[in-house]
PDB file of N, CA, C and O in Angstrom:
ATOM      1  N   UNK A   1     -14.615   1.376-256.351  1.00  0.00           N
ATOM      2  CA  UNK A   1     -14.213   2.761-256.385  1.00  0.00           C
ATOM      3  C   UNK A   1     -14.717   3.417-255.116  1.00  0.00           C
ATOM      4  O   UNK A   1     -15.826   3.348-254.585  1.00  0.00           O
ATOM      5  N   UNK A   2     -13.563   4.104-254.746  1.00  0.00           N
ATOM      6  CA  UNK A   2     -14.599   4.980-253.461  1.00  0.00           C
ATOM      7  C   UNK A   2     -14.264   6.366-253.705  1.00  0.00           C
ATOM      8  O   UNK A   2     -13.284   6.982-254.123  1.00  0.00           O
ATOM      9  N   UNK A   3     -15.020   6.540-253.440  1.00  0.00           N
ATOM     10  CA  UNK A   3     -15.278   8.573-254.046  1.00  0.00           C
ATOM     11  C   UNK A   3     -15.557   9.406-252.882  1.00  0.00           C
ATOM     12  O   UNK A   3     -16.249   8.839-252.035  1.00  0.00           O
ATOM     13  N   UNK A   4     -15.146  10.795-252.570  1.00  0.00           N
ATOM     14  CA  UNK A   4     -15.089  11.621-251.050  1.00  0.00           C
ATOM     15  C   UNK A   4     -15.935  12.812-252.357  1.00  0.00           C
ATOM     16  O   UNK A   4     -15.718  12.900-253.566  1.00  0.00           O
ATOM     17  N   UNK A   5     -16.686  13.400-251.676  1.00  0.00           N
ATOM     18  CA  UNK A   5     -17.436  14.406-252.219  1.00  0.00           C
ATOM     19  C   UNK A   5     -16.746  16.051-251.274  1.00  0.00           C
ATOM     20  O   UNK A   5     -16.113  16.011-250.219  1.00  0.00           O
ATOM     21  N   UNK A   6     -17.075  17.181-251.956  1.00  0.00           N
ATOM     22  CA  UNK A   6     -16.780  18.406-251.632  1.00  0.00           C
ATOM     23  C   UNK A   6     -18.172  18.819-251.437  1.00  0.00           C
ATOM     24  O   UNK A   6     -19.155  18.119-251.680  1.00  0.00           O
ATOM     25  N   UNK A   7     -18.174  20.199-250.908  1.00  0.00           N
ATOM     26  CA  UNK A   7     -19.106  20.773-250.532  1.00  0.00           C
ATOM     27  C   UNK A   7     -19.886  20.793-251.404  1.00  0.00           C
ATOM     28  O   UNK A   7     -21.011  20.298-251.463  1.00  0.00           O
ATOM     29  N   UNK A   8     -19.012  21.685-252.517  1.00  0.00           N
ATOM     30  CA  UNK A   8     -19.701  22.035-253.890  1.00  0.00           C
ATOM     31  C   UNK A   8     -20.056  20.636-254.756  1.00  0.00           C
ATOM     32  O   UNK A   8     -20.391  20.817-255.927  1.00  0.00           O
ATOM     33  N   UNK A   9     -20.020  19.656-254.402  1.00  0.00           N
ATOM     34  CA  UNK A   9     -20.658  18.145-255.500  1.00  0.00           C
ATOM     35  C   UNK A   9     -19.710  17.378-256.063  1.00  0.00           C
ATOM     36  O   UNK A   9     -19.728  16.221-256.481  1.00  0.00           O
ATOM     37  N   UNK A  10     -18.421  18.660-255.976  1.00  0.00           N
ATOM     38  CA  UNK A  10     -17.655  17.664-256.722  1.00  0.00           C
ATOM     39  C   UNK A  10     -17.024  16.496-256.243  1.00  0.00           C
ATOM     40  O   UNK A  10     -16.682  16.397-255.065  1.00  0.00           O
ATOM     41  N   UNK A  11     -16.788  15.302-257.362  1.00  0.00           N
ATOM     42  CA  UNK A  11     -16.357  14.122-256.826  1.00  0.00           C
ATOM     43  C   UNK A  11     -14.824  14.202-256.734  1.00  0.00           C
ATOM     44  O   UNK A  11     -14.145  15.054-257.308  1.00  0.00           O
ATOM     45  N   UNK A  12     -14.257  13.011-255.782  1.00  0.00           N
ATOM     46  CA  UNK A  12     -12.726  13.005-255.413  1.00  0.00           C
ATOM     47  C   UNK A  12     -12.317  11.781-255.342  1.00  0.00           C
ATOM     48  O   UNK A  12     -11.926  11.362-254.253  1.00  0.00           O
ATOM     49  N   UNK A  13     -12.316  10.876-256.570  1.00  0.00           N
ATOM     50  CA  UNK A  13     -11.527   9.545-256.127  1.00  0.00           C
ATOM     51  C   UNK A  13     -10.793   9.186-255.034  1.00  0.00           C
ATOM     52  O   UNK A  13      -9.985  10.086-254.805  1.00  0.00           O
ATOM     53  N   UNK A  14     -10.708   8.384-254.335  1.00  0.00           N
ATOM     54  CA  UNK A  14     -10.164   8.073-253.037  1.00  0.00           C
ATOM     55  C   UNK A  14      -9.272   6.494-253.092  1.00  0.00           C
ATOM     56  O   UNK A  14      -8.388   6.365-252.245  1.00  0.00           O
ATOM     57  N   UNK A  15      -9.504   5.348-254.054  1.00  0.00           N
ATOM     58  CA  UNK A  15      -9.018   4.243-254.320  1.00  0.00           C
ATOM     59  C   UNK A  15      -9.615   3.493-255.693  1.00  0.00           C
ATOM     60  O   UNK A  15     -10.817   3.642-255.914  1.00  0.00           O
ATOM     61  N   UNK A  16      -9.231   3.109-256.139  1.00  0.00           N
ATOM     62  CA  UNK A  16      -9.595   2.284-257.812  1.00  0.00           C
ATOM     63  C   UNK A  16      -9.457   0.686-257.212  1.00  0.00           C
ATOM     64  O   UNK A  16      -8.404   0.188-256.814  1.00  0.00           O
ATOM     65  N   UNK A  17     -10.732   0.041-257.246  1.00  0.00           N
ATOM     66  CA  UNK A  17     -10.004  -1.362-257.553  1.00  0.00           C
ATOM     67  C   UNK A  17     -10.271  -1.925-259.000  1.00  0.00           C
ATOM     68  O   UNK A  17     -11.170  -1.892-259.841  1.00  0.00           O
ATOM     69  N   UNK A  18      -9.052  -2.443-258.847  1.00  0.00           N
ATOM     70  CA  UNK A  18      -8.855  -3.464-260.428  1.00  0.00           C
ATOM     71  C   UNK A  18      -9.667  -4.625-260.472  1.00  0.00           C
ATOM     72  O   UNK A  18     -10.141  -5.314-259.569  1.00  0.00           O
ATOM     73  N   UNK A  19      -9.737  -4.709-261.836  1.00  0.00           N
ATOM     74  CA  UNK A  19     -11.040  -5.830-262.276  1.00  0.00           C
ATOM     75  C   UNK A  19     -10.269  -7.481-261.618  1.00  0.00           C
ATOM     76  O   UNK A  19     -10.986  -8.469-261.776  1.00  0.00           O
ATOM     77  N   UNK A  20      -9.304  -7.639-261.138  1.00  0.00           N
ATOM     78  CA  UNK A  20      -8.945  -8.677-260.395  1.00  0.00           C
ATOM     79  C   UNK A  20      -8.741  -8.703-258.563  1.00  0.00           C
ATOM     80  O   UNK A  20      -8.191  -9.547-257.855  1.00  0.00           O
ATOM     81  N   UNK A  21      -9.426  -7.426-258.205  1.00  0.00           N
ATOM     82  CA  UNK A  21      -9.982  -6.437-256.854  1.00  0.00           C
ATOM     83  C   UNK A  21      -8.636  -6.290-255.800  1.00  0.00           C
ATOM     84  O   UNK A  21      -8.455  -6.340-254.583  1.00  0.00           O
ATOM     85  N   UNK A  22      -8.003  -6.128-256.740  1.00  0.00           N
ATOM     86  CA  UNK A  22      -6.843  -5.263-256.222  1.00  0.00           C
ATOM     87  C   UNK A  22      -6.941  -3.825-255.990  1.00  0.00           C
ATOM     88  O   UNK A  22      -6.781  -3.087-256.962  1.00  0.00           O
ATOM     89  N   UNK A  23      -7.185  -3.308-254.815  1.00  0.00           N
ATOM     90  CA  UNK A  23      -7.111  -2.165-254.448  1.00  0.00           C
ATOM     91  C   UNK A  23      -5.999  -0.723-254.532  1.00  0.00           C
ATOM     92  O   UNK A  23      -4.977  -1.106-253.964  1.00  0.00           O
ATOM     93  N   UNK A  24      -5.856   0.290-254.855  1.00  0.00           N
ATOM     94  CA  UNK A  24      -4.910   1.061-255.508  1.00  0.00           C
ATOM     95  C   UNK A  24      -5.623   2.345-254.280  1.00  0.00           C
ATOM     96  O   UNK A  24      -6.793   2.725-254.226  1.00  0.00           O
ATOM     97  N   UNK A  25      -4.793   2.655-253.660  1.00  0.00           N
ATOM     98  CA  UNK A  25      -5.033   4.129-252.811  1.00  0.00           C
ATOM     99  C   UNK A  25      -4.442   5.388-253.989  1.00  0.00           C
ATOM    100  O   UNK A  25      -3.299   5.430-254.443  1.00  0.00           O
ATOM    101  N   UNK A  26      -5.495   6.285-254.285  1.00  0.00           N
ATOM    102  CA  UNK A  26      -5.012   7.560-255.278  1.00  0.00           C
ATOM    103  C   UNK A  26      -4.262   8.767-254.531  1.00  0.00           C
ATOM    104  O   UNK A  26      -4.890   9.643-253.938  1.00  0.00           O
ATOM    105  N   UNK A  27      -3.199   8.743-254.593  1.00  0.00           N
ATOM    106  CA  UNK A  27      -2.154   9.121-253.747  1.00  0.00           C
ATOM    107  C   UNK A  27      -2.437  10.949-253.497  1.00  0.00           C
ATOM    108  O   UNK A  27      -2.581  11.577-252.448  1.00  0.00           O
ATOM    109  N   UNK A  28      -2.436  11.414-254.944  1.00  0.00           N
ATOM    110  CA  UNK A  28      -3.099  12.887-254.791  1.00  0.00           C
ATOM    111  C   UNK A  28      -3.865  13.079-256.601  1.00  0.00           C
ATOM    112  O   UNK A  28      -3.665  12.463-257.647  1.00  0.00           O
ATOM    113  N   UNK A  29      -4.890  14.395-256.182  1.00  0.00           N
ATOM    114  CA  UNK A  29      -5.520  14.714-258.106  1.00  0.00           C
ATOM    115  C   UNK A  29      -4.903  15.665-258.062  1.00  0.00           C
ATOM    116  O   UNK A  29      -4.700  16.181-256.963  1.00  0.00           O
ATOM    117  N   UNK A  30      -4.265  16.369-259.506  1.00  0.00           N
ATOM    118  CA  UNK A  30      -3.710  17.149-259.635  1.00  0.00           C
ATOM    119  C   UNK A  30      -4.488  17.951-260.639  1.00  0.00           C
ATOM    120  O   UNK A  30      -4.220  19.151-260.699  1.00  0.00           O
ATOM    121  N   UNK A  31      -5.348  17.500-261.379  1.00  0.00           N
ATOM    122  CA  UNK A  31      -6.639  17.969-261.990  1.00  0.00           C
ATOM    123  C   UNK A  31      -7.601  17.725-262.440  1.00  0.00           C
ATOM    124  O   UNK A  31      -7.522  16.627-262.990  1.00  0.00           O
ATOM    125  N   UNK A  32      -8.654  18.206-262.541  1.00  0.00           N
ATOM    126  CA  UNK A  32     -10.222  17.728-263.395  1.00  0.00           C
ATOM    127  C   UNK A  32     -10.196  18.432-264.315  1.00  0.00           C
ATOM    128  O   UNK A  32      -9.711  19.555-264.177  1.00  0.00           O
ATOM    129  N   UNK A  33     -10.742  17.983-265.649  1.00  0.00           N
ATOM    130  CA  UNK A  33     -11.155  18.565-266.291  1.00  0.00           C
ATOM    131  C   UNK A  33     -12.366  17.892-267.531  1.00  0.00           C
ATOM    132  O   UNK A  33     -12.899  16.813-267.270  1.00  0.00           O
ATOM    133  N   UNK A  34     -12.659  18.503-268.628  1.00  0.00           N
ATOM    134  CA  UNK A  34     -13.452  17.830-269.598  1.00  0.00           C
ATOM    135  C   UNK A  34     -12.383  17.445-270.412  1.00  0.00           C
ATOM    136  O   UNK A  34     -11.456  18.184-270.744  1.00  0.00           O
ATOM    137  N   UNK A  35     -12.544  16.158-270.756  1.00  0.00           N
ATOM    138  CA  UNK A  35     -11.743  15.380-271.604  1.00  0.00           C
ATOM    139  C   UNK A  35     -12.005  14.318-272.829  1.00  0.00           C
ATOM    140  O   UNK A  35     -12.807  13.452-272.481  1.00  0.00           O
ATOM    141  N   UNK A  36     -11.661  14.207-273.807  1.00  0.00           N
ATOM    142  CA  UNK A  36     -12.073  12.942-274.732  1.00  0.00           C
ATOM    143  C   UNK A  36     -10.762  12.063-274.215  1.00  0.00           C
ATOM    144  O   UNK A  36      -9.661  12.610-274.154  1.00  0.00           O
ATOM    145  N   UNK A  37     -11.026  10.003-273.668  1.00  0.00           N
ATOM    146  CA  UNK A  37     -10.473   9.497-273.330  1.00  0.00           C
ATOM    147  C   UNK A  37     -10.099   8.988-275.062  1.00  0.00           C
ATOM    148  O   UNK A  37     -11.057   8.467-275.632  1.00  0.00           O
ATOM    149  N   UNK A  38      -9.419   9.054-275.492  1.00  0.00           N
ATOM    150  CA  UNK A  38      -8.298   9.262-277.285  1.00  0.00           C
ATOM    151  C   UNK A  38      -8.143   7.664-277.027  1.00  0.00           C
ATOM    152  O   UNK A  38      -8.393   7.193-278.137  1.00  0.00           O
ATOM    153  N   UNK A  39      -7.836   6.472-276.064  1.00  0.00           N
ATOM    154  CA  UNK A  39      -7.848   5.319-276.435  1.00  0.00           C
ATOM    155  C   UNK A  39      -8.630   4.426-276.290  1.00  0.00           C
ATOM    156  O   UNK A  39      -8.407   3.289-276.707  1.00  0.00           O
ATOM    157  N   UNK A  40      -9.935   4.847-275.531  1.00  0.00           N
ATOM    158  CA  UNK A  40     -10.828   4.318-274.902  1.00  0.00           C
ATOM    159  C   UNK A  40     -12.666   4.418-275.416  1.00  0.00           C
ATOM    160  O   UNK A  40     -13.647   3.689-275.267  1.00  0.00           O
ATOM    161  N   UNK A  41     -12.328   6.056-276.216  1.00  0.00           N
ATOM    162  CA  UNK A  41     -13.298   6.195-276.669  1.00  0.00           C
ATOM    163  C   UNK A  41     -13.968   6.775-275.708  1.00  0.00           C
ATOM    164  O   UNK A  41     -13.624   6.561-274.546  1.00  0.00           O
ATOM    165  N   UNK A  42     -15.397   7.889-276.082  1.00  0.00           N
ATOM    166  CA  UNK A  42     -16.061   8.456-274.668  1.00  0.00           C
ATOM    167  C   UNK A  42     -15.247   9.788-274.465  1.00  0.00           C
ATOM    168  O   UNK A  42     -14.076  10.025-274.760  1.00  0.00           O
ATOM    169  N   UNK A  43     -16.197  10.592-273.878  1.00  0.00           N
ATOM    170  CA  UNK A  43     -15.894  11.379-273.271  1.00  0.00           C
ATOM    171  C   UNK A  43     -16.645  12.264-271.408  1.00  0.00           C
ATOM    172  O   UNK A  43     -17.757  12.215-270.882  1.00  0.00           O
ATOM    173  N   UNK A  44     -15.656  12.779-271.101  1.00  0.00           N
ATOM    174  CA  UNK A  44     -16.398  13.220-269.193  1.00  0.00           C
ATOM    175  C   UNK A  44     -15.038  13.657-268.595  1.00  0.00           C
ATOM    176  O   UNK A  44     -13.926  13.868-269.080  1.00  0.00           O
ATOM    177  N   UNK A  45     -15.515  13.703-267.470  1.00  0.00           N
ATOM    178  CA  UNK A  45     -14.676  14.213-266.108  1.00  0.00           C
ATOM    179  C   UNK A  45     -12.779  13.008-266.312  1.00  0.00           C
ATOM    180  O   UNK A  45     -12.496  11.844-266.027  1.00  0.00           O
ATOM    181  N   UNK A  46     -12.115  14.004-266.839  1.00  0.00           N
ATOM    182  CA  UNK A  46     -10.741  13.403-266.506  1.00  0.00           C
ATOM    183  C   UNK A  46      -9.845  13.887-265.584  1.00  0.00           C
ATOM    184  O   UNK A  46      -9.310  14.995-265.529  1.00  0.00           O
ATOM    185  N   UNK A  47      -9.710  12.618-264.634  1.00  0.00           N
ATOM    186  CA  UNK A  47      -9.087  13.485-263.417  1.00  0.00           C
ATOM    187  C   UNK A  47      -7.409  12.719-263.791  1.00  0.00           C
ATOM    188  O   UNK A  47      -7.191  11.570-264.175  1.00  0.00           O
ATOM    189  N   UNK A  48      -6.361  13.894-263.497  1.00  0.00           N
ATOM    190  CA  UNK A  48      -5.000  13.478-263.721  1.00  0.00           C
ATOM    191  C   UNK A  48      -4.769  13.020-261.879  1.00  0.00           C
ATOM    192  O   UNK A  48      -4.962  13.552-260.786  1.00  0.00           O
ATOM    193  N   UNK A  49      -4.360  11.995-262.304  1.00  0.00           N
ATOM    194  CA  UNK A  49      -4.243  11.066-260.592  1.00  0.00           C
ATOM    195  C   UNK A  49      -2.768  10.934-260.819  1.00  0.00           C
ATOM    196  O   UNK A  49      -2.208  11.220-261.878  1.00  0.00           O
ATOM    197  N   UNK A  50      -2.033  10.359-259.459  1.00  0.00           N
ATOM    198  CA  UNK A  50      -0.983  10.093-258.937  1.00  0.00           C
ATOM    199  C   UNK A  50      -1.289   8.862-258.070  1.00  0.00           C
ATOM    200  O   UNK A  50      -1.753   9.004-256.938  1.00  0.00           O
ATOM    201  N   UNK A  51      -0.934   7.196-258.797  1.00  0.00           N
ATOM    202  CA  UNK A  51      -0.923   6.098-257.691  1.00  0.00           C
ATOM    203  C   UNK A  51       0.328   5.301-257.908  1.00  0.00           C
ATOM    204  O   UNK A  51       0.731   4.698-258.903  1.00  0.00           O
ATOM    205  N   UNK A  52       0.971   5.503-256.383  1.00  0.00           N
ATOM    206  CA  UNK A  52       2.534   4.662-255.918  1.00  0.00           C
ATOM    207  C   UNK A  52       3.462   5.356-256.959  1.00  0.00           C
ATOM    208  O   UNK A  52       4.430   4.854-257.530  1.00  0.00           O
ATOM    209  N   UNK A  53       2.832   6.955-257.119  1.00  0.00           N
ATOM    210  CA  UNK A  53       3.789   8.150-258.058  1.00  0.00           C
ATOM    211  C   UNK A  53       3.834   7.748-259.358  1.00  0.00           C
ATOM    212  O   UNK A  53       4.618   8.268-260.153  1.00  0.00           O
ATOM    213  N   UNK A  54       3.067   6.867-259.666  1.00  0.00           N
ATOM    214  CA  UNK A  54       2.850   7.184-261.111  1.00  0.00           C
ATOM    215  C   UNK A  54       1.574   7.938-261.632  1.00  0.00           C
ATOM    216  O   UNK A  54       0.477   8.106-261.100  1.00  0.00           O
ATOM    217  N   UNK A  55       2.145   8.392-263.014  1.00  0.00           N
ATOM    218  CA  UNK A  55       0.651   9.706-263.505  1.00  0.00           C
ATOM    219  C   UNK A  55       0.050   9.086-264.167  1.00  0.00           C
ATOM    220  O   UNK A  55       0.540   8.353-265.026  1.00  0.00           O
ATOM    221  N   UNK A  56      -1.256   9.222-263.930  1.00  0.00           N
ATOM    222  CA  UNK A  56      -2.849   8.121-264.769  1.00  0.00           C
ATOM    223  C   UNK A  56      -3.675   9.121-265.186  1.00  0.00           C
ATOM    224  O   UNK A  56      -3.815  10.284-264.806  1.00  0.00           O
ATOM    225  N   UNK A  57      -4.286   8.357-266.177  1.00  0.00           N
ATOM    226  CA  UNK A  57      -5.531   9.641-266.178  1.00  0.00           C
ATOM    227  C   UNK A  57      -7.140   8.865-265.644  1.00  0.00           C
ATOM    228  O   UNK A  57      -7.599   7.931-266.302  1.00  0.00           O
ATOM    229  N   UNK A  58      -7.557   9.172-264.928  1.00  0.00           N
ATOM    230  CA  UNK A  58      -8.880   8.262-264.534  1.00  0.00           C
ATOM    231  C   UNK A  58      -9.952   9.154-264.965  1.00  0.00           C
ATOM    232  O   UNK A  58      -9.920  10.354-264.692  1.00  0.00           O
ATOM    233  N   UNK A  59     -11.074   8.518-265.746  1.00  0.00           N
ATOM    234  CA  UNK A  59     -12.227   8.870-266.255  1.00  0.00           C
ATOM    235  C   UNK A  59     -13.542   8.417-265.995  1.00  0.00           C
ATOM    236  O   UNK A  59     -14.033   7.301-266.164  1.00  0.00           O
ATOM    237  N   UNK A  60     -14.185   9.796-265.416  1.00  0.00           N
ATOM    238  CA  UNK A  60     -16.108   9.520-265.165  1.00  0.00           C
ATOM    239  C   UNK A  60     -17.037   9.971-266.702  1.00  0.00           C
ATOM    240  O   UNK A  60     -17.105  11.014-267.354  1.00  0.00           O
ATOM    241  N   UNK A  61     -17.464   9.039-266.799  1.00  0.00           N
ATOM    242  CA  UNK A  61     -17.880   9.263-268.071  1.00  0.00           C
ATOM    243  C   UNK A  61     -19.595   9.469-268.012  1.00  0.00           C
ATOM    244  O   UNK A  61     -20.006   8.565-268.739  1.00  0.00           O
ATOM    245  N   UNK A  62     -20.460  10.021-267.634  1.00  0.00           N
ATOM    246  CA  UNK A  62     -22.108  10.554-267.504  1.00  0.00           C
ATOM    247  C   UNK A  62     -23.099   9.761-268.122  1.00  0.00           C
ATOM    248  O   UNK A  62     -22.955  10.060-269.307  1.00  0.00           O
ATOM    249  N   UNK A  63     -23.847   9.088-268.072  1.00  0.00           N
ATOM    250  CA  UNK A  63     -24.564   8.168-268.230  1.00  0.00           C
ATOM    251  C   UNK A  63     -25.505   9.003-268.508  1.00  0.00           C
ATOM    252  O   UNK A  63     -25.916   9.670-267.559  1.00  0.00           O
ATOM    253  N   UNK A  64     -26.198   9.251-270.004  1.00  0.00           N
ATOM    254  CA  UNK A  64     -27.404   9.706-270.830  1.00  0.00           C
ATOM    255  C   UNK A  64     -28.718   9.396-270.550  1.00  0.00           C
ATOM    256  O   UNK A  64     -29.666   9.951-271.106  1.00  0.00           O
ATOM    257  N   UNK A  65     -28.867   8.115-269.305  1.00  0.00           N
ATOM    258  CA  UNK A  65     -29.977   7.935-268.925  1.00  0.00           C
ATOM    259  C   UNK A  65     -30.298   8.829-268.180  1.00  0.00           C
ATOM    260  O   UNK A  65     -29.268   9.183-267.605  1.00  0.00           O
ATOM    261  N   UNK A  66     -31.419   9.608-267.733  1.00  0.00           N
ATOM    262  CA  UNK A  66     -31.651  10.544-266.817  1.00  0.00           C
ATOM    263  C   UNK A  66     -32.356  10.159-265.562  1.00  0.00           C
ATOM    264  O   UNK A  66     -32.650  10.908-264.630  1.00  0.00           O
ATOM    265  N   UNK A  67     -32.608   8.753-265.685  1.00  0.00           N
ATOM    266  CA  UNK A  67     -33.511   8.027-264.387  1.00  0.00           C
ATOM    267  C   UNK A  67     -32.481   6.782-264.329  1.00  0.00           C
ATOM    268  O   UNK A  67     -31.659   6.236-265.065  1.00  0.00           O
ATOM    269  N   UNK A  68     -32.946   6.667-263.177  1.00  0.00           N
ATOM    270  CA  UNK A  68     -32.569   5.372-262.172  1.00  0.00           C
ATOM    271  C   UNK A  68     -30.926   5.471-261.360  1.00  0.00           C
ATOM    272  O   UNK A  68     -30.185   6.442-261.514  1.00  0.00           O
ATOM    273  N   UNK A  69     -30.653   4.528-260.688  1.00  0.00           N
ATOM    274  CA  UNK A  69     -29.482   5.128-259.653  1.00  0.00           C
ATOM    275  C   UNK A  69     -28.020   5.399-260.283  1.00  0.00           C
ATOM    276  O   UNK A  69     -27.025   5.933-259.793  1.00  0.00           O
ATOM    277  N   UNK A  70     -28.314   4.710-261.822  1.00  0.00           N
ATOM    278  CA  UNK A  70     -26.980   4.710-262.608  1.00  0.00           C
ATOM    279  C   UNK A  70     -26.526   6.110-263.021  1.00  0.00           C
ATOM    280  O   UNK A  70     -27.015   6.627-264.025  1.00  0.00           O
ATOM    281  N   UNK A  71     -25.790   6.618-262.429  1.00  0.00           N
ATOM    282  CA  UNK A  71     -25.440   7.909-262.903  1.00  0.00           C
ATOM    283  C   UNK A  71     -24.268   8.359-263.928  1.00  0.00           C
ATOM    284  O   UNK A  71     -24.147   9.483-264.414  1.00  0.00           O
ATOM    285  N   UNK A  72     -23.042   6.711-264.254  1.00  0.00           N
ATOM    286  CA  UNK A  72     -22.310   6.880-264.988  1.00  0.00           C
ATOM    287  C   UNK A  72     -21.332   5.979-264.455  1.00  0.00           C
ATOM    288  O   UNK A  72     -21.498   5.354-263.407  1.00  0.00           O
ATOM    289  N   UNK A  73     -20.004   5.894-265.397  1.00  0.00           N
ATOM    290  CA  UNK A  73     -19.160   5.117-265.000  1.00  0.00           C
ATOM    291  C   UNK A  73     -17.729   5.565-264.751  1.00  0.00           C
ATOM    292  O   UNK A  73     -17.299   6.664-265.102  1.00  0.00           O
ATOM    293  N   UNK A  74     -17.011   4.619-264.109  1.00  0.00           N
ATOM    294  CA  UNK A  74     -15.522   5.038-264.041  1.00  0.00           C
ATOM    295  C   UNK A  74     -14.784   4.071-264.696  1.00  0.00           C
ATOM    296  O   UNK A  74     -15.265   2.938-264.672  1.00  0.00           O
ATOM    297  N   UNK A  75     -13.669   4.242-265.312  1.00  0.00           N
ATOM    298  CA  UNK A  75     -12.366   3.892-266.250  1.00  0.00           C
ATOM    299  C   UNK A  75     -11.072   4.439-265.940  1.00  0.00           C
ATOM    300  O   UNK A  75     -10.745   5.302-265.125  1.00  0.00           O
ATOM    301  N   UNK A  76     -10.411   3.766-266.748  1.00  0.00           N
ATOM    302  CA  UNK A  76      -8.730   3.681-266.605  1.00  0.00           C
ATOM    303  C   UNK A  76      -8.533   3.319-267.610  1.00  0.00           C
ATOM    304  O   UNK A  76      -8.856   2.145-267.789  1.00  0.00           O
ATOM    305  N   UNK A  77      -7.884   4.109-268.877  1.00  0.00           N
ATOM    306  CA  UNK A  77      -7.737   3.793-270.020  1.00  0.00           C
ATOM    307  C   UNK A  77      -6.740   2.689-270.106  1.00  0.00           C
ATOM    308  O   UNK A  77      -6.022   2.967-269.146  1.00  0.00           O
ATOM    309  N   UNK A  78      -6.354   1.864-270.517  1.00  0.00           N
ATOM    310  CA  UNK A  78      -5.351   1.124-270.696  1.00  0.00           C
ATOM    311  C   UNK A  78      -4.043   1.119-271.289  1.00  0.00           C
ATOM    312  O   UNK A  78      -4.009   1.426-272.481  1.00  0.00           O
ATOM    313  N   UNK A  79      -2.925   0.830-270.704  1.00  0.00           N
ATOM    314  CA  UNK A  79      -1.740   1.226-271.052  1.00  0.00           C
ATOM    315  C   UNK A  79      -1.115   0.432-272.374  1.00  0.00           C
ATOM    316  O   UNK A  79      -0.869  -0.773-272.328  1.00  0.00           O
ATOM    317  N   UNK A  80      -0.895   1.217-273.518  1.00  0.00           N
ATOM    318  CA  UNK A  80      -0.218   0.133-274.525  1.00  0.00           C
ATOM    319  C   UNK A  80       1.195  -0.295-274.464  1.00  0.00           C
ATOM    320  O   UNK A  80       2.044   0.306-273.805  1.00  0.00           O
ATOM    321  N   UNK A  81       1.447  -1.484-275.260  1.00  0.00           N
ATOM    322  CA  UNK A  81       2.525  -2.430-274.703  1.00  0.00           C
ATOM    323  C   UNK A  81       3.343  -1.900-276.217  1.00  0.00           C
ATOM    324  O   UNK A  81       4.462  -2.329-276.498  1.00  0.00           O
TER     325      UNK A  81
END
């Protein structure tokens, strides 16, 4: 994952790679917000993304530990068939 930061802290996805490290450029965010991920379980930061024009929802989810460098994770809910 590579992430571009704003002044103000906030984070900005920049590319997703897939668990087979296929790289995905996030084309544009069209929003953040607080979200429950409904197939994935969890809840955090859901950003509505745009990659190769399709709409995703990508999720930072806050890690309850309050020490050490782990600050939380990122996801991609999975698409059902």
């Amino acid at each position: 994952m590579q992430v571009a930061f704003r002044a103000d802290g906030t984070m900005l996805p920049r590319e997703i790679t897939w668990e087979d490290g296929e790289k995905f450029e996030i084309d544009r965010i069209t929003d953040i917000r607080q979200a429950a991920a409904m197939k994935a379980g969890g809840q955090g930061d859901r950003y509505t993304i745009f990659v190769r024009g399709q709409q995703s929802y990508l999720f930072f989810e806050r890690s309850t530990n309050l020490t050490g460098n782990h600050i939380g994770r990122w996801f991609v809910e999975r698409k059902s068939n």
